[in-house]
Kinemage of the C-alpha trace (Angstrom):
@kinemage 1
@onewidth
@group {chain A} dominant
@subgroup {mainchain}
@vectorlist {calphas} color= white
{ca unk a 1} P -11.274 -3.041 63.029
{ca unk a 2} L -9.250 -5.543 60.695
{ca unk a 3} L -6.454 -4.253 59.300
{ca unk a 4} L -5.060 -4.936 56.322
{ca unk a 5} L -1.558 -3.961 54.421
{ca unk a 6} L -1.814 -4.371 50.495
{ca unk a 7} L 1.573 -4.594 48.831
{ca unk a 8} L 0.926 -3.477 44.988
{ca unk a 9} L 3.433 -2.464 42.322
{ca unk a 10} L 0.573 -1.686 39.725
{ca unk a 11} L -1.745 1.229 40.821
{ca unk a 12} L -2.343 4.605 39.357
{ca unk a 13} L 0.584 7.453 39.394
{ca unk a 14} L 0.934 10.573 37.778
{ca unk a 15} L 3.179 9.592 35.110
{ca unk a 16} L 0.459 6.813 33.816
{ca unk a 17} L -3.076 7.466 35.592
{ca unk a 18} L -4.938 4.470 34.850
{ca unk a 19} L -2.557 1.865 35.265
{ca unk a 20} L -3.516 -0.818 37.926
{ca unk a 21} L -6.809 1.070 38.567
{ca unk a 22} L -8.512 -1.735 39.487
{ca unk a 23} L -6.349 -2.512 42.316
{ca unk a 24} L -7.415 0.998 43.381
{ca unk a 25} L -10.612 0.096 43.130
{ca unk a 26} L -10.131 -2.943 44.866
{ca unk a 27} L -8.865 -1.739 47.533
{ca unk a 28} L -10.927 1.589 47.638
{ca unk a 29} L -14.349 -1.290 47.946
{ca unk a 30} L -12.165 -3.484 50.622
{ca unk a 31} L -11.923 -0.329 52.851
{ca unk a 32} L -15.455 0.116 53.542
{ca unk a 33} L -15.368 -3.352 55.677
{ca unk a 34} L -11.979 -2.710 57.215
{ca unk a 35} L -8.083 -0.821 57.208
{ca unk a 36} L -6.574 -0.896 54.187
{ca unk a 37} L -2.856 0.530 53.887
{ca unk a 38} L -1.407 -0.043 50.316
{ca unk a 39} L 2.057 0.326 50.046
{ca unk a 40} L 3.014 0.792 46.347
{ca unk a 41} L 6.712 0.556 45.390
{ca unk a 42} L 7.217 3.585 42.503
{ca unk a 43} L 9.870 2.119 40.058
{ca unk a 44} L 11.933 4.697 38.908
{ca unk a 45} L 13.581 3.075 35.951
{ca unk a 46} L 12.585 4.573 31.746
{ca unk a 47} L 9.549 1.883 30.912
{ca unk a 48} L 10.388 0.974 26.956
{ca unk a 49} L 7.404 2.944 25.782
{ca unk a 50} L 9.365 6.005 26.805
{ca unk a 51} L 12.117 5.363 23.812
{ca unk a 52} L 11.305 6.665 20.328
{ca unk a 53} L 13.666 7.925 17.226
{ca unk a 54} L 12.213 11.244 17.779
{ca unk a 55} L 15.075 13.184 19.403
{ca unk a 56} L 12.334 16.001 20.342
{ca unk a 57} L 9.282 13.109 21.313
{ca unk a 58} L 12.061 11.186 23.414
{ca unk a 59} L 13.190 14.166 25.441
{ca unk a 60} L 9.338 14.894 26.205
{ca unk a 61} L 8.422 11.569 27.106
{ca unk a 62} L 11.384 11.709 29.714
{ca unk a 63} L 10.550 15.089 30.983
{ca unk a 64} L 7.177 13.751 31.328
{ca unk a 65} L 7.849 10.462 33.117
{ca unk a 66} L 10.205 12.013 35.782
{ca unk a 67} L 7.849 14.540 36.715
{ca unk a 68} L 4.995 12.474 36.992
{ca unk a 69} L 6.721 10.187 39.032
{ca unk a 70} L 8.277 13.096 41.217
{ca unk a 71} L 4.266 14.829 41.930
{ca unk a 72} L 2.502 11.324 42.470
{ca unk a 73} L 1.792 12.237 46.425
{ca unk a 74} L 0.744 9.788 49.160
{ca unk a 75} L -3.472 10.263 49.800
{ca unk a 76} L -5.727 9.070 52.346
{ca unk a 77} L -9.313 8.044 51.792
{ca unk a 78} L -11.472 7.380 54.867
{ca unk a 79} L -10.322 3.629 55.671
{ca unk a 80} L -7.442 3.846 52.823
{ca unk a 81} L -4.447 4.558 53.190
{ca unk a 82} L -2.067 4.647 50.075
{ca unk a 83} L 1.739 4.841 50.747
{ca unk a 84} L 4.302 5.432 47.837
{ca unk a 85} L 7.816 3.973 48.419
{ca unk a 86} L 10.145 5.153 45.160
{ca unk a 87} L 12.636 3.144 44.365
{ca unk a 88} L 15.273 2.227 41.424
{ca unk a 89} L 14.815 -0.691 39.693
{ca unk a 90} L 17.110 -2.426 36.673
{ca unk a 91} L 14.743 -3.476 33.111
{ca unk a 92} L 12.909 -6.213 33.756
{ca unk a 93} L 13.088 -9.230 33.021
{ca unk a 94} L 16.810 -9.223 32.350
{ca unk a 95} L 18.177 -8.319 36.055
{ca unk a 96} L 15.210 -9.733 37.517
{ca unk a 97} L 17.339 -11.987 39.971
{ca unk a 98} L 19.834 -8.694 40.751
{ca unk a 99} L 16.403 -6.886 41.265
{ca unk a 100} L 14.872 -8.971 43.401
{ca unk a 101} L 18.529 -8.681 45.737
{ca unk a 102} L 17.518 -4.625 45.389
{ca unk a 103} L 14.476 -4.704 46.705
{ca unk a 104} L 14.736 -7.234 49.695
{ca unk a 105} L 18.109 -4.837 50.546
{ca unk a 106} L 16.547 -1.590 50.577
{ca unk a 107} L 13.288 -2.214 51.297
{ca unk a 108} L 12.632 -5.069 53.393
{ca unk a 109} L 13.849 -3.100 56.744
{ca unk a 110} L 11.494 -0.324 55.557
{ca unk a 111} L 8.634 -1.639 54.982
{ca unk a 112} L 9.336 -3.527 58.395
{ca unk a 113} L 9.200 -0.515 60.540
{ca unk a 114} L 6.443 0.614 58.492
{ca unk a 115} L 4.254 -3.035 59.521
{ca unk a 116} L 5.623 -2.503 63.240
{ca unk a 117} L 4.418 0.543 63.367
{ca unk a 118} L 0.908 -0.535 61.392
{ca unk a 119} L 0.375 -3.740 63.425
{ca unk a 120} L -1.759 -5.179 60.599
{ca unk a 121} L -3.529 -8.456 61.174
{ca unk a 122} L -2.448 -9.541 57.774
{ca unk a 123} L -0.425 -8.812 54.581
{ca unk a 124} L -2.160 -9.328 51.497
{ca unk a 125} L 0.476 -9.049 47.952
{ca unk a 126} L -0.572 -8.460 44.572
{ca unk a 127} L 1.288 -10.279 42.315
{ca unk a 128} L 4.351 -12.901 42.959
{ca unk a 129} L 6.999 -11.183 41.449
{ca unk a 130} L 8.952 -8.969 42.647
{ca unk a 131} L 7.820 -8.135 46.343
{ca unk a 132} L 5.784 -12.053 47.523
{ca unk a 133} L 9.510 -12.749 48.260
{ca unk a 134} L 9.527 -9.493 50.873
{ca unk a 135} L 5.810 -10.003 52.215
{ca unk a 136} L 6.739 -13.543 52.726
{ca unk a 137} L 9.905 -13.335 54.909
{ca unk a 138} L 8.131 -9.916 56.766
{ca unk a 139} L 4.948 -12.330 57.044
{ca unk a 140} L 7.061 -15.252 58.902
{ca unk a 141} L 8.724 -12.632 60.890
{ca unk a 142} L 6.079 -10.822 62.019
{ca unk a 143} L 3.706 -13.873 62.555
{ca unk a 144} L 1.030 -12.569 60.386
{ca unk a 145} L -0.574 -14.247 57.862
{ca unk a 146} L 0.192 -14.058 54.148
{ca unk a 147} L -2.056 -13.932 51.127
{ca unk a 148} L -0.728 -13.619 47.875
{ca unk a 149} L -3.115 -12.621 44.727
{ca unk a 150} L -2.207 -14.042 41.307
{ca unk a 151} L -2.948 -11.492 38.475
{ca unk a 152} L -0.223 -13.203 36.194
{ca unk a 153} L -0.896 -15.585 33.682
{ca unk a 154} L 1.966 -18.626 34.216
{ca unk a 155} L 2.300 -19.588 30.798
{ca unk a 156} L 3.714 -15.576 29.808
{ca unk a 157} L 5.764 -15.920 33.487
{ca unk a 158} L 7.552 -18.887 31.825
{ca unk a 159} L 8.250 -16.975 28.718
{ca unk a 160} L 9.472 -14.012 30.256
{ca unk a 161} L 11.993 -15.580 32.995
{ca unk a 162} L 12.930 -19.189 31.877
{ca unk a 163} L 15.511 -19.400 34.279
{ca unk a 164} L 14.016 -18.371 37.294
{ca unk a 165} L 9.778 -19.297 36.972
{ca unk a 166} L 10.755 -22.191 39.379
{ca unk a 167} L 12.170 -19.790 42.028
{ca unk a 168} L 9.380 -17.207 41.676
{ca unk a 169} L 6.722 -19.553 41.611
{ca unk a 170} L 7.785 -20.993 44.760
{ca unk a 171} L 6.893 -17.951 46.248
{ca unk a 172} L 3.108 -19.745 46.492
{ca unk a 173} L 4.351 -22.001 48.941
{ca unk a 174} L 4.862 -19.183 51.614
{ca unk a 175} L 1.080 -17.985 51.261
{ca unk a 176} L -1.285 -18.930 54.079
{ca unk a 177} L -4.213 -17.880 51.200
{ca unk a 178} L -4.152 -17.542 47.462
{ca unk a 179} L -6.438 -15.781 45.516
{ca unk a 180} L -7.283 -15.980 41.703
{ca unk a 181} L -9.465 -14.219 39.201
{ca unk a 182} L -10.586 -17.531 37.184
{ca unk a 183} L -10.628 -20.997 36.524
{ca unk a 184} L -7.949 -21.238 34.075
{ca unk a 185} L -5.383 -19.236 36.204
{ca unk a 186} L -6.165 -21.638 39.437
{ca unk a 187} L -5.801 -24.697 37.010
{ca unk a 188} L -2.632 -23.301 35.692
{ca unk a 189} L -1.111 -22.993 38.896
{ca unk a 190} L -2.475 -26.190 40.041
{ca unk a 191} L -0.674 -27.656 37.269
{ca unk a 192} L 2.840 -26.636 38.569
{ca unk a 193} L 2.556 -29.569 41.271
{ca unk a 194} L 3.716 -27.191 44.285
{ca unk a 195} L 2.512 -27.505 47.882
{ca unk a 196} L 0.149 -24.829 48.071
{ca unk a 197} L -2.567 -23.789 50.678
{ca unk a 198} L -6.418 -22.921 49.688
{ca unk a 199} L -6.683 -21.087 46.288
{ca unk a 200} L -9.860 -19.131 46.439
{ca unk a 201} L -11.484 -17.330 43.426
{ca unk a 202} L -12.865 -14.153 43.596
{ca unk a 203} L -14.118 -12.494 40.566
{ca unk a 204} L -12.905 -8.825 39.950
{ca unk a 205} L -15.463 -5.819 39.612
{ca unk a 206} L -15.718 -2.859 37.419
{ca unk a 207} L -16.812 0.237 37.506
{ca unk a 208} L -18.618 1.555 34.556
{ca unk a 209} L -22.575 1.355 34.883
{ca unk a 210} L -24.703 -1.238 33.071
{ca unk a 211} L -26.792 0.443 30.439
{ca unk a 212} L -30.501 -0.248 31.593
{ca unk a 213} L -31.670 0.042 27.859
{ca unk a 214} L -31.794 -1.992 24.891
{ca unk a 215} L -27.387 -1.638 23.037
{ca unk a 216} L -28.426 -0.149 19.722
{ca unk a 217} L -26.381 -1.547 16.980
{ca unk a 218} L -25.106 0.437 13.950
{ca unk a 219} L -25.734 -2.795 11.587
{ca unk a 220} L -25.187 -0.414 8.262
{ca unk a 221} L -21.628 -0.168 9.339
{ca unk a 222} L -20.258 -2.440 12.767
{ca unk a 223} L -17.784 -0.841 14.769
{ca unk a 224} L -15.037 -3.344 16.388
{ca unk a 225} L -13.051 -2.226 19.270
{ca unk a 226} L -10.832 -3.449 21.174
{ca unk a 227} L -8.819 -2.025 24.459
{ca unk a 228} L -5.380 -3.118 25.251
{ca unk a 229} L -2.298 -2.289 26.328
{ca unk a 230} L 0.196 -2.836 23.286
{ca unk a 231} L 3.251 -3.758 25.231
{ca unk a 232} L 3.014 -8.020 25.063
{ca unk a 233} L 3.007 -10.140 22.015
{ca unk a 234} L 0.692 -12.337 23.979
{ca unk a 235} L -2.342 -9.657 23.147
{ca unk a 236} L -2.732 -10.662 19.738
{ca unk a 237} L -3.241 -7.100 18.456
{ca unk a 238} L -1.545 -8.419 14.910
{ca unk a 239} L -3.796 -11.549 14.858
{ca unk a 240} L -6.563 -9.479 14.824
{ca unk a 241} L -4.681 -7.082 12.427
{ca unk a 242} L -4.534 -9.902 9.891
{ca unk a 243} L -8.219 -10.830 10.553
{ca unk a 244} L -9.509 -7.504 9.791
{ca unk a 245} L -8.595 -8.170 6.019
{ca unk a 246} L -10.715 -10.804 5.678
{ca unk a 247} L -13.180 -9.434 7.884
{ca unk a 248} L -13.475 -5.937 5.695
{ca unk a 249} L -14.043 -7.600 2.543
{ca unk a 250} L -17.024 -9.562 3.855
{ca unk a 251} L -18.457 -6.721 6.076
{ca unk a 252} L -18.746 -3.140 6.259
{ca unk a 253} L -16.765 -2.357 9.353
{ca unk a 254} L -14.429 -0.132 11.475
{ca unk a 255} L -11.604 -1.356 14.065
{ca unk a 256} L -10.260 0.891 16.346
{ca unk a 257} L -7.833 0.253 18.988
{ca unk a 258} L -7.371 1.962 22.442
{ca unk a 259} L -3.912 1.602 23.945
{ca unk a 260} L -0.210 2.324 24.072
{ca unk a 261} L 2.833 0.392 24.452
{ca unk a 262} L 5.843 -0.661 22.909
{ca unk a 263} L 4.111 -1.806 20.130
{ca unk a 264} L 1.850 0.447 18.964
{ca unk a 265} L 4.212 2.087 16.258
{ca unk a 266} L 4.734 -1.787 15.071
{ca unk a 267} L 0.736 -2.757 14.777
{ca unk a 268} L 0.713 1.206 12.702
{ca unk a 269} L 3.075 -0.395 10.156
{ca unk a 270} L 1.908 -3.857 10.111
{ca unk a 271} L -1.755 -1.789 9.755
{ca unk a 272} L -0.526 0.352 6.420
{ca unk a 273} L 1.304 -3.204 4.990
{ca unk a 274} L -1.819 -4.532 5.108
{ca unk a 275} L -3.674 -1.515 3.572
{ca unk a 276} L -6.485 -1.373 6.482
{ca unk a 277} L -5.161 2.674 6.981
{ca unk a 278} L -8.923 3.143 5.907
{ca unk a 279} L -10.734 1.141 8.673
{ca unk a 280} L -8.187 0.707 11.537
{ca unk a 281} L -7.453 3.527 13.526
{ca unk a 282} L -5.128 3.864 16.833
{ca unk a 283} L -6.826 6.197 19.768
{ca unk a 284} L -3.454 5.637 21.568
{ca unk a 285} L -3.734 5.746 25.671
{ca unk a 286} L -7.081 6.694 26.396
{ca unk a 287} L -8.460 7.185 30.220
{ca unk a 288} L -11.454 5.518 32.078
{ca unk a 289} L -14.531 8.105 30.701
{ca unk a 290} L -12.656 7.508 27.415
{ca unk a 291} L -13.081 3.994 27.350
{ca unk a 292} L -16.635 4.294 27.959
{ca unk a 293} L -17.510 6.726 25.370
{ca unk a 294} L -15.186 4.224 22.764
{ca unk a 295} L -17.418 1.284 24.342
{ca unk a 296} L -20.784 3.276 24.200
{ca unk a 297} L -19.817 3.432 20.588
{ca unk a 298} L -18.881 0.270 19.202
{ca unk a 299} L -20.862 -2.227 18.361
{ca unk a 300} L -18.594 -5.376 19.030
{ca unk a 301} L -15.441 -6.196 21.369
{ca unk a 302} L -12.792 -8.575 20.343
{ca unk a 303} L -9.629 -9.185 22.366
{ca unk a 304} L -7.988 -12.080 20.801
{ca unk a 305} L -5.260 -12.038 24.163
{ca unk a 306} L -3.804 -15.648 24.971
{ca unk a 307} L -3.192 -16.887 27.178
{ca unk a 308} L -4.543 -14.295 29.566
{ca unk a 309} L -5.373 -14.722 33.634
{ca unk a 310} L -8.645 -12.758 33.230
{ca unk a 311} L -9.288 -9.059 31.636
{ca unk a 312} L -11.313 -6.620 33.333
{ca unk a 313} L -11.780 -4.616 29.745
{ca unk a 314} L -14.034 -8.011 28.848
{ca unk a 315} L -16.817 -7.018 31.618
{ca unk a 316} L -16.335 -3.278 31.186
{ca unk a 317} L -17.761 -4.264 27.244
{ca unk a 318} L -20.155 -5.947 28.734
{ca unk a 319} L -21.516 -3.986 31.407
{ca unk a 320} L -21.904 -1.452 28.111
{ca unk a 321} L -23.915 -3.633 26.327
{ca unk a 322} L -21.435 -5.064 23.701
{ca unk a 323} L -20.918 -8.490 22.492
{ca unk a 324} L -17.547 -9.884 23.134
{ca unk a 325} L -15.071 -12.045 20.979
{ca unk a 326} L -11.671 -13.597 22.818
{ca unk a 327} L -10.320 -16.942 22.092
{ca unk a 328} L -9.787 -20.397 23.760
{ca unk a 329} L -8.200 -20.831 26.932
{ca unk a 330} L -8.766 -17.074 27.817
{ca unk a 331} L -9.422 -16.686 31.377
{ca unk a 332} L -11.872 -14.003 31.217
{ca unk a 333} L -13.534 -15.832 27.919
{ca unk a 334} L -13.657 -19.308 29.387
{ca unk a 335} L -14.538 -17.896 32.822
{ca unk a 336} L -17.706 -15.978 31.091
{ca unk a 337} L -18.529 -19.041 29.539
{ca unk a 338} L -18.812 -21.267 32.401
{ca unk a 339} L -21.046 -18.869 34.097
{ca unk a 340} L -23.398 -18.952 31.094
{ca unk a 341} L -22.066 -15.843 28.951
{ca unk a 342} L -21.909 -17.088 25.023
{ca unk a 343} L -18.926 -15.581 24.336
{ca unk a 344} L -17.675 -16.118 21.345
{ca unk a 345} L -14.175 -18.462 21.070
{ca unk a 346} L -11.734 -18.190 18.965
{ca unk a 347} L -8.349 -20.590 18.237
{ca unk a 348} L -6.246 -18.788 19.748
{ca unk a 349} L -3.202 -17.034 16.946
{ca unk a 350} L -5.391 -17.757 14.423
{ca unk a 351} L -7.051 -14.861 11.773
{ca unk a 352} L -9.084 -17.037 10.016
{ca unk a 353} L -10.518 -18.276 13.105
{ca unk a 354} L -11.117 -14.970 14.172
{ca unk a 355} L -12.091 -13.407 11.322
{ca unk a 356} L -14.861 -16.383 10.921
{ca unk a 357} L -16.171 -15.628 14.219
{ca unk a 358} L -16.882 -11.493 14.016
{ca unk a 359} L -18.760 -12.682 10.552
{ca unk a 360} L -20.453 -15.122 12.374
{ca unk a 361} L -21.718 -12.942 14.736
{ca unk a 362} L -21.783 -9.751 12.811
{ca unk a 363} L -24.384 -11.685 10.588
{ca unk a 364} L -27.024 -13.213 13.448
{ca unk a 365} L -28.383 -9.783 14.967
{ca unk a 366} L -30.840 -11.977 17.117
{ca unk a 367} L -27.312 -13.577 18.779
{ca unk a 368} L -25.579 -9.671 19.159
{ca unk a 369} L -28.821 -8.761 21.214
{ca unk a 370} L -29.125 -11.735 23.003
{ca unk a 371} L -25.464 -11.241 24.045
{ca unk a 372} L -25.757 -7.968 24.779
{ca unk a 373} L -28.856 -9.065 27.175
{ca unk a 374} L -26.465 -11.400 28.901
{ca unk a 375} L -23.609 -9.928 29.597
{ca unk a 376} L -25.404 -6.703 31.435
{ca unk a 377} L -26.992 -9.838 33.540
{ca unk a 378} L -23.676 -11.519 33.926
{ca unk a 379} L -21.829 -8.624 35.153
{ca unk a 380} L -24.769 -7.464 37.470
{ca unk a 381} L -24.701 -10.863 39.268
{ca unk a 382} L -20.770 -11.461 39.514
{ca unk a 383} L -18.394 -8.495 38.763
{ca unk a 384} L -18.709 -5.415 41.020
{ca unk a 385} L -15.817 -4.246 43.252
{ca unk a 386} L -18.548 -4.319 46.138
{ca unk a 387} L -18.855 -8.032 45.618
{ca unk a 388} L -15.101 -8.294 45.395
{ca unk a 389} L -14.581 -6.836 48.511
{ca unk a 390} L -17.195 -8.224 50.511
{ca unk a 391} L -15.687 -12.256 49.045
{ca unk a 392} L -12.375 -10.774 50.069
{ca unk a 393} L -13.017 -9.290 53.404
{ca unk a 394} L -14.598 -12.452 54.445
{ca unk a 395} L -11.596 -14.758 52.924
{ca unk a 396} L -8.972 -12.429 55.355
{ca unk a 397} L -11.131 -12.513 58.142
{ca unk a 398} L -11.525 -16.405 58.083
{ca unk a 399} L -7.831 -16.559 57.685
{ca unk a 400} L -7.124 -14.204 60.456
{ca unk a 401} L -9.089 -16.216 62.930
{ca unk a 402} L -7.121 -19.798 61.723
{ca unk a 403} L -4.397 -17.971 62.407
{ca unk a 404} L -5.278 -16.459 65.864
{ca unk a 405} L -6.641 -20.072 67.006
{ca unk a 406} L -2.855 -21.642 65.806
């Protein structure tokens, strides 16, 4: 049987639950065509959400995070494997370069004795920073080939590491196999004019069911929603802030907004300046079954995110029947649209664009149920983690076999 080792910093530990599930589930779907080991490195450094003015809140929050990180155990399902490797780590992005020394230090032996030990047929690397540097050189050493799978977005890289995006993103040259989530974020890395080998997209899955009845919208009064983590800028979440005040006076309406971060207490204060206290509400982190009772509710998603690689939250509102607003140059929106989804398309930072477009739409109830129609046909046809894993089982095998003939 293939086997495969997945190298993933984002994946569900006790401290935050949900966080990278859908590389769980990813990987969970790959493992019922082959080995899957998933090695996930467990930072041990106080994420910025943890910090608050609350003496009391802030001692709680750290009491909370060590011991979650301290119970999250190793577990083995069937063909999966899952392998936690704790380590320290300085904030990011500020000692990115003195973390990526860290890592290659203390773990690159490690996880070395770990592969020799494995003998997988090939590494395969979520995300290029901070461990495509390690899979590469353990890839070269071992003879093995090397896919890496871009999550990020390369316009927010830039942003965040201005210095280094050059170094990182030459990472992609080390890959025998990349794989995207959409057309934009293969475009985008097209763009950066590096010598890269076969970029293959493969649409993500999700996992709530798709309604097999008719969405039934609460016209009287529309519920918006929209889930997101509220950590980036790049989400939008006061874009859509400011939109809601036009929106409110031209609609009857509700927004609430599933999520934590950094930034929640900021959009709470930017929500009472505006005086929306009334009709915006903050569920704060919410889990999976959660998110599907908020979706089963609502009557409209908007996610005005730019730029963004993809979004699995975008097929999850679909799969529940709801319409769905982003903005140009989306990957999830423009990827929906080129497979025949209307979504609706926003400029992108813009609240009167925005707020035109859930009026639009709030007003055409022929268009809401037509979209609604669509998208449960949409994500039936492309996004389900069994389709993921089958279009990635058979992308490793094909490169395992180049690589064998070599």
């Amino acid at each position: 049987m293939l086997k495969v080792v997945e190298i993933s910093e984002c994946f569900p530990n006790k401290f935050k639950p949900v966080w990278g599930d859908f590389i769980l589930q990813h990987v969970r779907a790959l493992s019922a065509y082959c080995s899957v080991i998933t090695l996930v490195p467990l930072r041990f450094v106080p994420p910025r959400e943890l910090f608050s003015f609350n003496p009391a809140k802030l001692a709680l929050n750290f009491i909370k995070w060590i011991s979650g990180l301290i119970s999250t155990q190793d577990f083995e399902e069937k063909n999966l494997r899952v392998i936690y490797l704790p380590f320290f780590s300085l904030p990011r992005p500020y000692f990115d370069s003195v973390n990526r020394k860290i890592t290659k230090y203390f773990f690159y032996s490690s996880i070395k004795k770990k592969l020799l030990n494995e003998k997988p047929d090939i590494i395969y690397c979520n995300w290029i920073r901070p461990w495509a540097e390690v899979a590469s050189g353990l890839s070269e050493e071992l003879d093995i080939p090397l896919i890496i799978d871009h999550h990020e977005d390369i316009p927010t890289l830039k942003k965040l590491y201005p210095e280094d995006h050059k170094i990182i993103l030459k990472q992609f040259e080390n890959a025998d196999g990349i794989v995207v989530h959409s057309t934009v974020n293969k475009s985008d890395l097209e763009n950066e004019k590096l010598v890269l080998p076969e970029i293959k997209i493969i649409y993500l899955g999700q996992k709530f069911p798709v309604i097999d009845k008719a969405k039934e919208f609460n016209f009287s009064e529309l519920k918006l929603v929209c889930i997101s983590h509220l950590s980036e800028p790049r989400k939008n979440i006061d874009v859509l802030l400011n939109a809601m005040k036009s929106i409110s006076s031209n609609l009857n309406s509700q927004l609430l907004i599933g999520g934590d971060g950094v930034l929640k207490q900021h959009y709470e204060r930017l929500s009472e300046s505006l005086s929306l206290e009334k009709i915006v509400s903050f569920a704060g982190p919410v889990s999976q079954d959660e998110v599907r009772k908020i979706l089963d509710a609502s009557d409209i998603f908007v996610l005005p995110s730019f730029p963004e690689a993809f979004g699995v939250v975008f097929i999850e509102a679909l799969a529940r029947g709801l319409p769905v607003i982003t903005c140009k140059g989306n990957g999830g929106g423009e990827e929906l649209l080129k497979l025949g989804y209307p979504v609706i398309l926003a400029e992108p930072g813009s609240p009167v664009s925005l707020s035109d477009s859930v009026i639009g739409l709030a007003k055409d109830r022929e268009k809401m149920k037509f979209m609604s129609e669509c998208g449960k046909e949409i994500v039936t046809e492309y996004f389900s983690w069994e389709k993921n894993a089958r279009s990635t089982y058979d992308y490793i095998l094909n490169l395992s076999k180049s690589n064998i003939s070599k």
